[in-house]
FIDO-458857 format. One record per residue: residue number from 1; residue in one letter; z, x, y of N, C-alpha, C in turn. Coordinates in Angstrom, 1 decimal. Each point is the difference from the previous one (the first is absolute). Layout:
<pts>
num|residu|nc3|nc1|nc2|cac3|cac1|cac2|cc3|cc1|cc2
NUM|a|Z|X|Y|Z|X|Y|Z|X|Y
...
</pts>
This chain:
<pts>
num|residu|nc3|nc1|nc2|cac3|cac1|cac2|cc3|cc1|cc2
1|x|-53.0|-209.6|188.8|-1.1|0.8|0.5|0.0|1.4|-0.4
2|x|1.2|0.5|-0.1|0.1|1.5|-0.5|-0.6|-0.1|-1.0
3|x|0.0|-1.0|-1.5|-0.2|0.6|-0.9|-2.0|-0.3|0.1
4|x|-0.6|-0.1|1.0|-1.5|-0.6|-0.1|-0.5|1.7|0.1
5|x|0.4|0.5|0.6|-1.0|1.6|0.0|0.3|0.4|-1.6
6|x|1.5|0.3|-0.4|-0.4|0.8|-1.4|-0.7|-0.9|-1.2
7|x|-0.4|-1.4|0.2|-0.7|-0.8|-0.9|-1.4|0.4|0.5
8|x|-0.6|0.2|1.4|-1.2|0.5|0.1|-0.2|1.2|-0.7
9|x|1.2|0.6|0.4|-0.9|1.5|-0.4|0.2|0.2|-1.8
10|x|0.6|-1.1|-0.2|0.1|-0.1|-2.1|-1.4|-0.5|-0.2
11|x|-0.3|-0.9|0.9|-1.4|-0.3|-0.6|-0.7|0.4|0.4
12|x|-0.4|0.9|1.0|-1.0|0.9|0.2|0.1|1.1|-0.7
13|x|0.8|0.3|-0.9|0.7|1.7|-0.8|-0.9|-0.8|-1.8
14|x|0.1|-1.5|0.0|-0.5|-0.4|-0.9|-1.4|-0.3|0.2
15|x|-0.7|-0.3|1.2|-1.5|0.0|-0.4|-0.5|1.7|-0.1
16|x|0.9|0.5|0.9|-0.7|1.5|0.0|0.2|0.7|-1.6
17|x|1.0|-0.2|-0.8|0.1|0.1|-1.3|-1.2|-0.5|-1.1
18|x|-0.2|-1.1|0.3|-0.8|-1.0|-0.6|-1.6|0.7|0.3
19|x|-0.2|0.4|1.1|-1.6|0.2|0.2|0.3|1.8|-0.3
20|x|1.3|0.9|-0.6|-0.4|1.5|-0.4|-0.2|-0.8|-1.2
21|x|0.9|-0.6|-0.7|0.0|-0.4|-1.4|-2.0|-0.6|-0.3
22|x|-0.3|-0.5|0.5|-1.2|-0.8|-0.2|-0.7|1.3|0.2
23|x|-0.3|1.1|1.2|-0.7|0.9|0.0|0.0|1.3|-1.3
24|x|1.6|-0.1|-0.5|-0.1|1.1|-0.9|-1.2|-0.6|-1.5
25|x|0.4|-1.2|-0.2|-0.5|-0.6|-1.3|-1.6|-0.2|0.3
26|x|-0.3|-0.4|1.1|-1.4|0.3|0.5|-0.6|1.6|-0.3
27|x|0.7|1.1|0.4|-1.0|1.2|-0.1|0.2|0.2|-1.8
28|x|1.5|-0.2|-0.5|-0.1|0.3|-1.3|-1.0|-1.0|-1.3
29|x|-0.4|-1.2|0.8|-1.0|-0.5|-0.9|-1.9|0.3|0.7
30|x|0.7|0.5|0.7|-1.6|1.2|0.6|0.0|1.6|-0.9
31|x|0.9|0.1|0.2|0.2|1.6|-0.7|-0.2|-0.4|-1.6
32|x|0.6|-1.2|-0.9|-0.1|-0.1|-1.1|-1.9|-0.1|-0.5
33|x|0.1|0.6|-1.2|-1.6|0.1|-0.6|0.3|-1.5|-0.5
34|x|-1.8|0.1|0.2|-0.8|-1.4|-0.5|-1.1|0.1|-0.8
35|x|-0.3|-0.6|-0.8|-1.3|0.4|-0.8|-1.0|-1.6|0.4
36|x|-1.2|0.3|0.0|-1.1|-0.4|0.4|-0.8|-1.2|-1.5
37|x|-0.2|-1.3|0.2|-0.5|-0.7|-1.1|-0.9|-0.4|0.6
38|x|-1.0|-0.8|-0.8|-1.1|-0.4|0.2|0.2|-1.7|-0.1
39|x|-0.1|-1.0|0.8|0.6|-1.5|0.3|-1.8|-0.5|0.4
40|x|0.0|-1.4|-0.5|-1.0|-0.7|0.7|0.6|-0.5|1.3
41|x|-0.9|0.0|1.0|-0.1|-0.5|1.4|0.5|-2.0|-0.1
42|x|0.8|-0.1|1.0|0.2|-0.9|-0.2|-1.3|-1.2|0.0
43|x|-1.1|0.7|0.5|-1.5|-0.9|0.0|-0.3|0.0|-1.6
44|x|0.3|0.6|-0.7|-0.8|0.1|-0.7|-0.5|-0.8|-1.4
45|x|-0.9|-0.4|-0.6|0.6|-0.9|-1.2|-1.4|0.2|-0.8
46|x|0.3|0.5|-1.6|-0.6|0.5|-0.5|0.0|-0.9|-1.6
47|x|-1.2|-0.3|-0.4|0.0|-1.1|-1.6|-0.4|0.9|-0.9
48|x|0.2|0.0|-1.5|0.1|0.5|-0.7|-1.4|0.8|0.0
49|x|-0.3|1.3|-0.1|-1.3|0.6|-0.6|-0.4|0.6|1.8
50|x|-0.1|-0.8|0.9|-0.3|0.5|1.5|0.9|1.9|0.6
51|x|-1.0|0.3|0.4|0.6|2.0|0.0|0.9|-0.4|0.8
52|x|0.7|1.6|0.1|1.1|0.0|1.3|-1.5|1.4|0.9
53|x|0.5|-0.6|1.3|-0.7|0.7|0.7|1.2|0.6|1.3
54|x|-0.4|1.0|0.8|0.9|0.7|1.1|0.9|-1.1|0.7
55|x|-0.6|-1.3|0.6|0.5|-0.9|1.2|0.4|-0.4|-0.5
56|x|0.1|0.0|-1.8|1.3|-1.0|-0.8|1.3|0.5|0.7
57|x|0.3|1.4|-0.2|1.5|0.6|-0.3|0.2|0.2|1.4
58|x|1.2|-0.3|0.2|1.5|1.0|0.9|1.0|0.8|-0.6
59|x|0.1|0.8|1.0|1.7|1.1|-0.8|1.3|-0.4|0.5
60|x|0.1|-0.1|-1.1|1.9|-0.6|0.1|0.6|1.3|-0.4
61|x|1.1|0.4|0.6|0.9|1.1|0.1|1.7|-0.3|-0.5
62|x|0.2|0.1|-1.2|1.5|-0.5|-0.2|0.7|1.3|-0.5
63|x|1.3|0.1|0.3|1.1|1.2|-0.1|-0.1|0.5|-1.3
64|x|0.0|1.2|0.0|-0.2|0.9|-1.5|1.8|-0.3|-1.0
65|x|0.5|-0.7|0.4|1.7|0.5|0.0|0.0|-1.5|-1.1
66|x|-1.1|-1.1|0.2|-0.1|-1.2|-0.6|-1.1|-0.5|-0.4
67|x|-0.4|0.8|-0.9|-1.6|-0.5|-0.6|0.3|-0.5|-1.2
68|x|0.8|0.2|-1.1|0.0|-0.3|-1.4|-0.7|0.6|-0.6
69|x|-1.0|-0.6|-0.4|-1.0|0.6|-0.9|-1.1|-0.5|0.6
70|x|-0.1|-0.3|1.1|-1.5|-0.3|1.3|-1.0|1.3|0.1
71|x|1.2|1.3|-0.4|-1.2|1.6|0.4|-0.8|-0.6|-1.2
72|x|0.4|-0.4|-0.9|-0.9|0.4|-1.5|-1.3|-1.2|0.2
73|x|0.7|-1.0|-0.3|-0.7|-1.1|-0.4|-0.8|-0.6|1.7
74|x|0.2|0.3|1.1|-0.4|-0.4|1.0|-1.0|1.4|0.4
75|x|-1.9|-0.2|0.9|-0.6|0.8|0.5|0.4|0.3|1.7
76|x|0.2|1.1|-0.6|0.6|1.1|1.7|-1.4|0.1|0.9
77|x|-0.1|-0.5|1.3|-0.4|0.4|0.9|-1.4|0.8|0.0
78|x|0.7|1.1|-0.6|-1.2|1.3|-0.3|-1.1|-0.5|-0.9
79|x|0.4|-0.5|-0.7|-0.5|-0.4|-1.6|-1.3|-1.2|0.6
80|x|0.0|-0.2|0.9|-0.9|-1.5|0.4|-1.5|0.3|-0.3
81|x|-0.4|0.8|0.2|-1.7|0.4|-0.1|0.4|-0.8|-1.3
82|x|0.5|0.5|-1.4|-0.4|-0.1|-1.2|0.3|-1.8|-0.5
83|x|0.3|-0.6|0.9|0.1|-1.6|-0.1|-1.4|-0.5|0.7
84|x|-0.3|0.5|1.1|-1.0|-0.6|0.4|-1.6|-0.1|-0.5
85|x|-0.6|-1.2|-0.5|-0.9|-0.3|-0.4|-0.2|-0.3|-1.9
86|x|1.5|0.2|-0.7|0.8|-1.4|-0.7|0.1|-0.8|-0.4
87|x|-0.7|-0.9|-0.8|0.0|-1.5|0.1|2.0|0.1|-0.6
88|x|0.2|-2.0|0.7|1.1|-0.3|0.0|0.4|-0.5|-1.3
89|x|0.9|0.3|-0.8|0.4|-0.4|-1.4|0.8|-2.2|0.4
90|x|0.0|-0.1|1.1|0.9|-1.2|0.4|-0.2|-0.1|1.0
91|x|0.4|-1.2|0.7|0.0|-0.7|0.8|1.0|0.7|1.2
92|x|0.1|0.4|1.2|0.5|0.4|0.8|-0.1|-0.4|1.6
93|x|1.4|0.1|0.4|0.1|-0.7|1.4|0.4|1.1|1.0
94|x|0.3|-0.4|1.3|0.5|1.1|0.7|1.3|0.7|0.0
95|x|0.4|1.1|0.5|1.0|0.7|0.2|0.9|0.6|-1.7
96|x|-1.2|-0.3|-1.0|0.1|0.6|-1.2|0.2|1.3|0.0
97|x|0.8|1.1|-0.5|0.2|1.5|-0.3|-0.9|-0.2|-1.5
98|x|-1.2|0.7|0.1|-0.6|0.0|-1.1|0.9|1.1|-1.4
99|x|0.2|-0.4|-1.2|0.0|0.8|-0.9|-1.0|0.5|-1.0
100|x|-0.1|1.1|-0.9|-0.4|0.5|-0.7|-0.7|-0.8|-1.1
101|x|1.3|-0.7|-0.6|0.1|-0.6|-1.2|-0.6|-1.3|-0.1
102|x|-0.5|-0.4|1.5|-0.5|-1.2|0.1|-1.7|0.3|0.2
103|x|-0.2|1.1|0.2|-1.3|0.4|0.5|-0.6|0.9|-1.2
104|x|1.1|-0.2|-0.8|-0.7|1.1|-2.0|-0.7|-0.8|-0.5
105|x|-1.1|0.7|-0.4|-0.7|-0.8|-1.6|0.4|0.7|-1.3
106|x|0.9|-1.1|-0.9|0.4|0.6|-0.6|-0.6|0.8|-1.1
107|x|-0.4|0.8|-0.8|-0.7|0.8|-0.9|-0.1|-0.2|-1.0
108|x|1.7|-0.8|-0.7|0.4|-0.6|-1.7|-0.6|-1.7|0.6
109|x|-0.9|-0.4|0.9|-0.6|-1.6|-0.2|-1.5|0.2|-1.1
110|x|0.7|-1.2|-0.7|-1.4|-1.0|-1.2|-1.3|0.7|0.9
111|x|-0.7|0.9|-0.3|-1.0|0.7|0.2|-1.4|-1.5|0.5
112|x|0.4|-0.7|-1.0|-1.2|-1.5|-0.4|0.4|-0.7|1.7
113|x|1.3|-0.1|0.2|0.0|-0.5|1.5|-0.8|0.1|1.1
114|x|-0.8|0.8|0.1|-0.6|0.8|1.3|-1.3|-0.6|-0.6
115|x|-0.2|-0.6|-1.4|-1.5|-0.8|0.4|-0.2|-1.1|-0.3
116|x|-1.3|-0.5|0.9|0.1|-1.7|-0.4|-1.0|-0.4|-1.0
117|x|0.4|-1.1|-0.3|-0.3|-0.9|-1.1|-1.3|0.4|-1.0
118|x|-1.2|0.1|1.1|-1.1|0.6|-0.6|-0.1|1.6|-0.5
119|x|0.7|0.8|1.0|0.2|1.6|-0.1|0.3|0.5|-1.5
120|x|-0.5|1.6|-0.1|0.6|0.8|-1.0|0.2|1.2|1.1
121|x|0.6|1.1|-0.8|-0.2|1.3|0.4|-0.4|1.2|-0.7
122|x|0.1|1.0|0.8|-0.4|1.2|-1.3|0.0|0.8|1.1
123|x|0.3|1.5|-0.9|0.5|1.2|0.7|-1.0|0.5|-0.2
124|x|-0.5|0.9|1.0|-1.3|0.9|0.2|0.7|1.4|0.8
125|x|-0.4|1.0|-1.1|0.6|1.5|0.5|-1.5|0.3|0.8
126|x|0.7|0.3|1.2|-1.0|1.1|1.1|-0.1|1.4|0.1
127|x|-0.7|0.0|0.9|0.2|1.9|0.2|0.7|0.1|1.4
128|x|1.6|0.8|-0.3|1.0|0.1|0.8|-0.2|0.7|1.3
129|x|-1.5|0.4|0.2|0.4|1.3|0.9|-1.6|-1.1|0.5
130|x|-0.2|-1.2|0.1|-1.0|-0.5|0.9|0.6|-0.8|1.3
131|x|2.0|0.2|-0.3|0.3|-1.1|0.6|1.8|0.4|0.5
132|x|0.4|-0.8|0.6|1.5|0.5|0.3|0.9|-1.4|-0.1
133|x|0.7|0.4|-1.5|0.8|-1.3|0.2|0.7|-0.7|0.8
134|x|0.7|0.9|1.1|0.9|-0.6|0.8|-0.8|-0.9|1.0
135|x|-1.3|0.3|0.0|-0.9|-1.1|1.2|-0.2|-1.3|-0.6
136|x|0.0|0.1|-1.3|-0.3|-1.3|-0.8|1.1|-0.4|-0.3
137|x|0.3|-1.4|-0.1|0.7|-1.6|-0.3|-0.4|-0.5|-0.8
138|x|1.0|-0.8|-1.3|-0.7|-1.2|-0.2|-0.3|-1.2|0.7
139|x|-0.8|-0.9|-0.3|-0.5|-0.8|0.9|-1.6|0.8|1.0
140|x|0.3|1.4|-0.2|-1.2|0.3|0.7|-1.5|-0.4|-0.8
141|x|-1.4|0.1|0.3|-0.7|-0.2|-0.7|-1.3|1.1|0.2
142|x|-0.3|0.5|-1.3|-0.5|1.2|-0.7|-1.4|-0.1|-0.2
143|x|-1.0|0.7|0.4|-1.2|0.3|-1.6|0.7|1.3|-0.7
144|x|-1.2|0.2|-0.9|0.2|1.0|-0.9|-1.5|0.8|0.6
145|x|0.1|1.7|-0.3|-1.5|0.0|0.3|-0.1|1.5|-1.1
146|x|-1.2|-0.8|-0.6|-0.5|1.5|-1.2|-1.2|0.5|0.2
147|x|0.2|1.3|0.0|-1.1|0.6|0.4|-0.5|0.7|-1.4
148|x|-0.9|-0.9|-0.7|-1.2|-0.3|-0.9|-0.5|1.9|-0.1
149|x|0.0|0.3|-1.2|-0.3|1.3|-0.1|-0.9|0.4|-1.7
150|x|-1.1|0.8|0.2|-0.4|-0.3|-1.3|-0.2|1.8|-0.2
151|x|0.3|0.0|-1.0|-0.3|1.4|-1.1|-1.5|0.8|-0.2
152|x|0.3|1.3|1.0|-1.9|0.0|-0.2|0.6|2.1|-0.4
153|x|-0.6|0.0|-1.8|0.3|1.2|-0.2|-0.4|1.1|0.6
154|x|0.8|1.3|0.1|-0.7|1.3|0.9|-0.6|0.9|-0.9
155|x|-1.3|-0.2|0.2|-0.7|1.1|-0.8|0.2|1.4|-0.4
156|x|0.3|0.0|-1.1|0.4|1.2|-0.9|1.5|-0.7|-0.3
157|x|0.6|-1.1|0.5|1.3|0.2|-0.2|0.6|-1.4|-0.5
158|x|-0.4|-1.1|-1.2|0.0|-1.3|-0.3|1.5|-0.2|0.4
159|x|0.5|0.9|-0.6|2.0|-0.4|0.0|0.6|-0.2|1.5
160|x|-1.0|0.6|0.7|0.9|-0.2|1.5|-1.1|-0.6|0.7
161|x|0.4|-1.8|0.1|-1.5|-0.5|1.2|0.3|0.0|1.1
162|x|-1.2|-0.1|0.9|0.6|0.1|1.6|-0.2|-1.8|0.3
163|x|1.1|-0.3|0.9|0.2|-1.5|0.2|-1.0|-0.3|1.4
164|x|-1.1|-0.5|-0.4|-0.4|-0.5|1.0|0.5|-1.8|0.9
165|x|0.0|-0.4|1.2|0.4|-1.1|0.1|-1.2|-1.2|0.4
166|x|0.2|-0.8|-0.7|-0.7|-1.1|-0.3|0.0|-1.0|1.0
167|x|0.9|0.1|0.9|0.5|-1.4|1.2|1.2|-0.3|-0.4
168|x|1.0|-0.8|0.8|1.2|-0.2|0.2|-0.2|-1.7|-0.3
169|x|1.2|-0.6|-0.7|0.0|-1.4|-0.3|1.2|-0.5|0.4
170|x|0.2|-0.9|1.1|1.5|-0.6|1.0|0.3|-1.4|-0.8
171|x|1.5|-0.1|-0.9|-0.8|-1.8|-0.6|1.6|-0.5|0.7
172|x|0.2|-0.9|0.4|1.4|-0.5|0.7|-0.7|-1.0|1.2
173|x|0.9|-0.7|0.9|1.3|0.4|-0.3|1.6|-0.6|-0.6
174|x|0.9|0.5|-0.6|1.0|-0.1|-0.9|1.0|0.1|1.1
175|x|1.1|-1.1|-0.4|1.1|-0.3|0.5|1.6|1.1|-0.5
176|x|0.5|1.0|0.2|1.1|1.0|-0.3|0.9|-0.7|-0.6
177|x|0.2|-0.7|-1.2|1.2|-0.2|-0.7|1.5|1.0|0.0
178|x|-0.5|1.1|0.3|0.9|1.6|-0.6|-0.3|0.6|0.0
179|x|0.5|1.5|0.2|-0.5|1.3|0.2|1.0|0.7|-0.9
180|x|-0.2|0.3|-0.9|1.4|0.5|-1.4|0.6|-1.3|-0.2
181|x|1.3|0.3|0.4|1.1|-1.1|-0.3|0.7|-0.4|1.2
182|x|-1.0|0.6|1.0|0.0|-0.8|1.3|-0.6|-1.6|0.3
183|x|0.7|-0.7|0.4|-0.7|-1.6|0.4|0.4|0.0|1.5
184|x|0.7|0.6|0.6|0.5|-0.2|1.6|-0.3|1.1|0.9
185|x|0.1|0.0|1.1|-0.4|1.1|0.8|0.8|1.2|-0.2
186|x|-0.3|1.2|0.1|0.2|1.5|-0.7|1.1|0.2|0.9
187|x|-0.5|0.2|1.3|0.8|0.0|1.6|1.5|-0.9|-0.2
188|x|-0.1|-1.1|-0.3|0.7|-0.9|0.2|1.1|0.2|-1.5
189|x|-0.7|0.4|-1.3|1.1|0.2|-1.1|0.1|1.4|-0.1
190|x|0.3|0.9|1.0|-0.1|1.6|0.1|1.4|-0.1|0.6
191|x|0.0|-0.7|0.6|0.9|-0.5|1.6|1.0|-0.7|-0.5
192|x|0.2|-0.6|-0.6|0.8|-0.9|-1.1|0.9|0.6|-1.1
193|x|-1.0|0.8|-1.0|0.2|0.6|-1.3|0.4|1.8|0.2
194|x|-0.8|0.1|0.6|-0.1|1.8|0.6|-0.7|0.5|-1.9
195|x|-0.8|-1.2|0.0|-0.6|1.1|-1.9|-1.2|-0.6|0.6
196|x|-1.1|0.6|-0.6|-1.3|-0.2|-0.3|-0.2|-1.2|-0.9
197|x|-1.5|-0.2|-0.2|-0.2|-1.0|-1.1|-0.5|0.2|-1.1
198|x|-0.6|1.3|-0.1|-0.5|0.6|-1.7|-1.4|-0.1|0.7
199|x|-1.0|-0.1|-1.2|-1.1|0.9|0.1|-1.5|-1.4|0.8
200|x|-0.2|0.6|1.1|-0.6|-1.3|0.6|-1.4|-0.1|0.2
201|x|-0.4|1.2|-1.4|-1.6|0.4|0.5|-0.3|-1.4|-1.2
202|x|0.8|-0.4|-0.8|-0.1|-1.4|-0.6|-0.1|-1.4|0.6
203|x|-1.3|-0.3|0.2|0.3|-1.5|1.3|-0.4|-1.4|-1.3
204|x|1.3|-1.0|0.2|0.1|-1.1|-0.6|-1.6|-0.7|1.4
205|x|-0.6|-0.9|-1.0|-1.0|-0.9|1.4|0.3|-1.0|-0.9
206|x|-0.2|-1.4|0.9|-0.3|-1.1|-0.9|-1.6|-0.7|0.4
207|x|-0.5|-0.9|-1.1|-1.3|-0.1|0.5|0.0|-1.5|-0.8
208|x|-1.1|-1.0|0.3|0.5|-1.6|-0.5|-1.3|0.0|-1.4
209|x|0.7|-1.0|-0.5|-0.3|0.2|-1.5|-0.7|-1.7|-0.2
210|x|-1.4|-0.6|0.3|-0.3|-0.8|-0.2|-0.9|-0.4|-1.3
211|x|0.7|-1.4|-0.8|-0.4|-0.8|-1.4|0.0|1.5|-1.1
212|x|1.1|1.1|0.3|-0.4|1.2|-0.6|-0.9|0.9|0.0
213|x|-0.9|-0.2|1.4|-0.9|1.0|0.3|1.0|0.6|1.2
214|x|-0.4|1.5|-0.1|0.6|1.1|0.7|-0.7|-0.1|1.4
215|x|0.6|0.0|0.9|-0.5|0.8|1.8|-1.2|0.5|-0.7
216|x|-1.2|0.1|1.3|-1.4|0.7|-0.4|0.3|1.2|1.1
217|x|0.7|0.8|0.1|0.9|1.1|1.0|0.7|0.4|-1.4
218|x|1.2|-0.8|-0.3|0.5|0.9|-0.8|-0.6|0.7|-1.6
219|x|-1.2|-1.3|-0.1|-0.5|0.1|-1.3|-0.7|0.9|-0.1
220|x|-0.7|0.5|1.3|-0.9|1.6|0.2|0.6|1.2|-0.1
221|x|1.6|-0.3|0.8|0.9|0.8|0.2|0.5|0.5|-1.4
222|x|0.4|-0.7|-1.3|0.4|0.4|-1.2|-1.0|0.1|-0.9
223|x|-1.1|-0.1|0.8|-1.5|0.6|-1.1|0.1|2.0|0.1
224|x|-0.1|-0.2|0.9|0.0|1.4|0.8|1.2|0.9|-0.6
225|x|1.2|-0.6|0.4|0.8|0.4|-1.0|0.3|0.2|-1.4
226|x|-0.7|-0.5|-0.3|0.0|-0.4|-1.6|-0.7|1.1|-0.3
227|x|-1.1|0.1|0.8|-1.0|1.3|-0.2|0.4|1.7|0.1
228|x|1.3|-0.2|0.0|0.6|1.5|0.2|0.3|0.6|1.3
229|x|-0.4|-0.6|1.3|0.0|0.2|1.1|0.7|0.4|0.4
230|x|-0.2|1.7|0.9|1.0|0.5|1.0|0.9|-1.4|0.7
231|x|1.1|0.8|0.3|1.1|-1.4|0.4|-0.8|0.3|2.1
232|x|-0.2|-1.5|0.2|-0.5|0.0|1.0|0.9|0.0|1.5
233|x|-0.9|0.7|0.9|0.8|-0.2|1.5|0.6|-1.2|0.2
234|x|0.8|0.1|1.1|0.3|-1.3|0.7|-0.1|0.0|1.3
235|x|-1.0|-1.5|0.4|-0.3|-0.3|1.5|0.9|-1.4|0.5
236|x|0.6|0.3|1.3|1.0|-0.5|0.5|-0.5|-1.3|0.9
237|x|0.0|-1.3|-0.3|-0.5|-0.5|1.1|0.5|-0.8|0.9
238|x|-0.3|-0.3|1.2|0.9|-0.7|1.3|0.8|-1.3|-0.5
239|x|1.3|0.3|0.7|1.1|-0.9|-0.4|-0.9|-1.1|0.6
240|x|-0.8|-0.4|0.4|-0.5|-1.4|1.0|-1.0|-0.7|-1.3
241|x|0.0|0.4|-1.0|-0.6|-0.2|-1.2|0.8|-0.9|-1.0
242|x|1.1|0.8|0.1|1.5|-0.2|-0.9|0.8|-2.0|0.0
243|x|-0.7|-0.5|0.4|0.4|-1.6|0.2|-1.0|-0.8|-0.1
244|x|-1.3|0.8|-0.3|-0.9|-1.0|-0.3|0.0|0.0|-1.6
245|x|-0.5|-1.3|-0.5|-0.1|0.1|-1.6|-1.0|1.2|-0.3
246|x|0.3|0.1|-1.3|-1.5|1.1|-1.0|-0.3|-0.8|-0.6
247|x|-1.4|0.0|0.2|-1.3|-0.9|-1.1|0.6|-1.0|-0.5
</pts>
């Protein structure tokens, strides 16, 4: 019986050890930094081409002391705005940590890939100051609009005419193959790359090419052009457009 009190108070000297020990490793994995990712929701399930939207993601919080190479190649927390609204490169399920590398389009892809069977393309230079590339995507869908101008000379003065305007001509609308040597969202390979994409007042369109007769849009569109035409504005139209076929 003597020896039953010093075996209590050894194990009571041992839980009280046990619960500082548990409390110190508790504040010190509170006190340790954590950096912030961006994870799908365990609801969430997403097929190839379908956007990411806000109710997709949750933040997962893992220790700065063990990331690998997760800062680089995995999107932080902050970074979410520029994921959302995205289409998905793959198939995706819940509690995914989205990366970068899986959400790039790459820049060096077979250019011919991005159209189908009937398609061609062709680059059409605009006027850079009608429009703001960063608002525009490929995938988005375009007119062009020229504002028709005819030559009427100023009396006393043939060498300098005054431009009168004629009416404005809208011909589209055109599907965004590229904006320079852009094919993917700007936001999204800004964020990725930390470079730009070169000169994007150049837009690749594609337009469908039937028994070798040209689009009657784009056939107007390269008449005009042909004709020496100021390089024309660009009009932006609703993404709710963007999944229905053209002509």
């Amino acid at each position: 019986m003597r020896g039953l009190p010093g075996l209590l108070i050894a194990v009571g000297l041992g839980i009280v050890g046990a619960i500082c020990n548990w409390y110190y490793l508790s504040r010190q994995a509170a006190q340790m930094e954590k950096v912030a990712f961006v994870a799908l929701n365990g609801d969430a399930q997403l097929n190839l081409g379908d956007r990411f939207a806000d109710d997709h993601f949750m933040q997962v919080q893992l220790p700065s002391n063990n990331l690998g190479n997760l800062q680089e190649v995995g999107i932080l927390w902050r970074d979410k705005a520029s994921v959302i609204g995205l289409a998905a490169t793959k198939a995706y399920r819940g509690n995914e940590i989205l990366l970068w590398q899986d959400l790039q389009t790459p820049s060096d892809r077979d250019f011919s890939e991005l159209l189908a069977e009937n398609e061609v393309a062709r680059w059409v230079p605009v006027d850079g100051s009608s429009f703001i590339p960063e608002r525009v995507s490929p995938g988005n869908l375009i007119s062009f609009l020229f504002n028709q101008a005819v030559g009427s000379p100023t009396p006393g003065n043939s060498n300098n005419p005054t431009l009168q305007t004629a009416g404005s001509t809208i011909i589209g609308p055109f599907r965004i193959l590229s904006l320079g040597a852009r094919t993917g969202d700007r936001n999204q390979r800004q964020a990725y790359t930390r470079s730009s994409s070169g000169k994007e007042t150049l837009i690749g369109i594609s337009f469908k090419v039937t028994e070798g007769a040209l689009d009657p849009e784009a056939e107007k569109l390269f008449q005009i052009l042909g004709n020496n035409a100021a390089p024309p504005s660009v009009i932006l139209h609703s993404a709710q457009l963007e999944d229905q076929p053209l002509r």
